[in-house]
C-alpha positions, 0 to 999 in steps of 0.5 A: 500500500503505502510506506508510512508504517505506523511505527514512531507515530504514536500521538501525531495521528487521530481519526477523522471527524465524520467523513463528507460523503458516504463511502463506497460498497466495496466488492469483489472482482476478477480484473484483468491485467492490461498494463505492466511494465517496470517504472523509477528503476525497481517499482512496478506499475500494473493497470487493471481493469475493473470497472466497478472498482474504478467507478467508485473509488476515492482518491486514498483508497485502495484494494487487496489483490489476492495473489497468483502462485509463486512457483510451487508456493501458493501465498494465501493472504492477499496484499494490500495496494493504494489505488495510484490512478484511476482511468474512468474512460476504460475502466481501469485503474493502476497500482504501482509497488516494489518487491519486499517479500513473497507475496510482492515477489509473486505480483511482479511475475503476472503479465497482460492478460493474466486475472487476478482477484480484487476487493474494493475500494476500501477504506476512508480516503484523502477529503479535500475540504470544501471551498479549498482553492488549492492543496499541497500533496507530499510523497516519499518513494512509493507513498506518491502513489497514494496521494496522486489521486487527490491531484486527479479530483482537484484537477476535475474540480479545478482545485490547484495542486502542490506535489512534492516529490521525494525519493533517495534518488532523483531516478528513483522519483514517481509521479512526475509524469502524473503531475504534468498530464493532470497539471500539477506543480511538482517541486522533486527533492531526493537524499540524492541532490542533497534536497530532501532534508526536512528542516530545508524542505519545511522552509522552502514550503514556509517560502511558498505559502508565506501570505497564504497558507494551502487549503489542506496537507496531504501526506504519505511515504515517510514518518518524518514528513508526517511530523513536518506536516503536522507541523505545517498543519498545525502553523497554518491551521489548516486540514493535515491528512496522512495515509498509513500502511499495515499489515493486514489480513483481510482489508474489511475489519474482520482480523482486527490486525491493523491497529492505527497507533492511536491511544485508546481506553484499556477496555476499548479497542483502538481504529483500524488502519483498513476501516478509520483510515487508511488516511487520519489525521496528522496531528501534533502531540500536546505541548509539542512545537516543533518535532521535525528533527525528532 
């Protein structure tokens, strides 16, 4: 899904007030793989044809791809995927992901034309608050593909975006290409260039915004740039949204595996990352000004 795991973030995630609008039925379908190929030096970028997934999905969302045979291994638990684009003219949407274990292993070998279980959309997705003019979307490696469908709904709206975009290496940056078709404004900074450091970063969009703060924050990818958007969030009082990543078993609340790090009473179980989130909010701690060099 995405890379923002839950570690190291205890305090500066909440729920979300109630949600806008009334969220989609997942469902189960069988889609067929028409796009594959290899993108930013190790990611894997498919395009799967789901009409009825691609129809209902909101940007944030994302999908539990059930996966084919490893060889001789058959992977029982399906995988968690963000949702990167969605393509209502044919039906189908994409995901993008790297290889970390078996069942990523297994998901690279499909080729087009190959069927693969799918259930969704799941989950609560990004919100872009009413009469926001414009948004600023953060993402570090493959945490852009979560964010990337904000950009989708703001260019229908006609709201302005912001992306950043990180990675360890300039190679290795997603997005790019997604930004100039949906004409967002990408400012791209790698480990690589020496631009991604969070105390320069947060003061470059200080610069941007000074005078007039973005209309809401959305983020994933990184622990350290959630802290910085809370930050941000909490400076300009605006919305600072963060999606999550889990493991998980199912996607629909039924394991009860994927506890958002969120404090709750002993005798009361806590949010579910697959059903209050995969997006929370980003929040400070209390008593806390700053955070970003923690």
């Amino acid at each position: 899904m995405s890379s923002t795991g839950t570690a190291g973030l205890e305090g500066f995630v909440a729920v979300r007030p109630r949600e806008l609008g009334v969220r989609p039925e997942p469902t189960w379908d069988t889609a067929i793989v028409v796009g594959r190929e290899v993108v930013a030096e190790r990611y894997y970028r498919l395009v799967l044809r789901s009409p009825s997934i691609t129809r209902r999905a909101t940007a944030g969302q994302f999908v539990m791809i059930t996966l084919p045979q490893n060889g001789s291994e058959q992977i029982l638990l399906p995988r968690p995927m963000a949702i990167h684009r969605r393509h209502q003219t044919d039906g189908t949407f994409e995901v993008i992901f790297n290889i970390v274990g078996r069942g990523t292993e297994a998901l690279a070998t499909v080729q087009v034309g190959d069927q693969l279980l799918v259930t969704g959309p799941l989950g609560r997705g990004f919100e872009i608050p009413p009469g926001a003019s414009d948004v600023l979307l953060i993402g570090r490696g493959i945490g852009v593909c979560a964010v990337m469908g904000v950009a989708e709904d703001a260019a229908l709206a006609g709201v302005t975006v912001t992306a950043v975009l990180s990675a360890s290496r300039r190679s290795a940056l997603l997005g790019i290409e997604d930004c100039r078709e949906l004409g967002a404004r990408a400012i791209t900074v790698s480990d690589e260039e020496g631009t991604s450091d969070i105390s320069e970063l947060k003061a470059v969009l200080q610069a941007e915004y000074r005078g007039k703060a973005p209309g809401a924050i959305m983020v994933c990818g990184s622990g350290r740039l959630t802290r910085m958007t809370a930050e941000l969030g909490a400076e300009w009082a605006v919305s600072a949204q963060v999606s999550l990543e889990a493991h998980m078993a199912c996607g629909l609340g039924y394991c009860h595996g994927c506890a958002a790090p969120i404090d709750t009473r002993p005798t009361e179980e806590g949010p579910l990352v697959c059903l209050d989130g995969p997006v929370f909010d980003a929040v400070l701690p209390r008593g806390d000004l700053t955070v970003s060099e923690q």
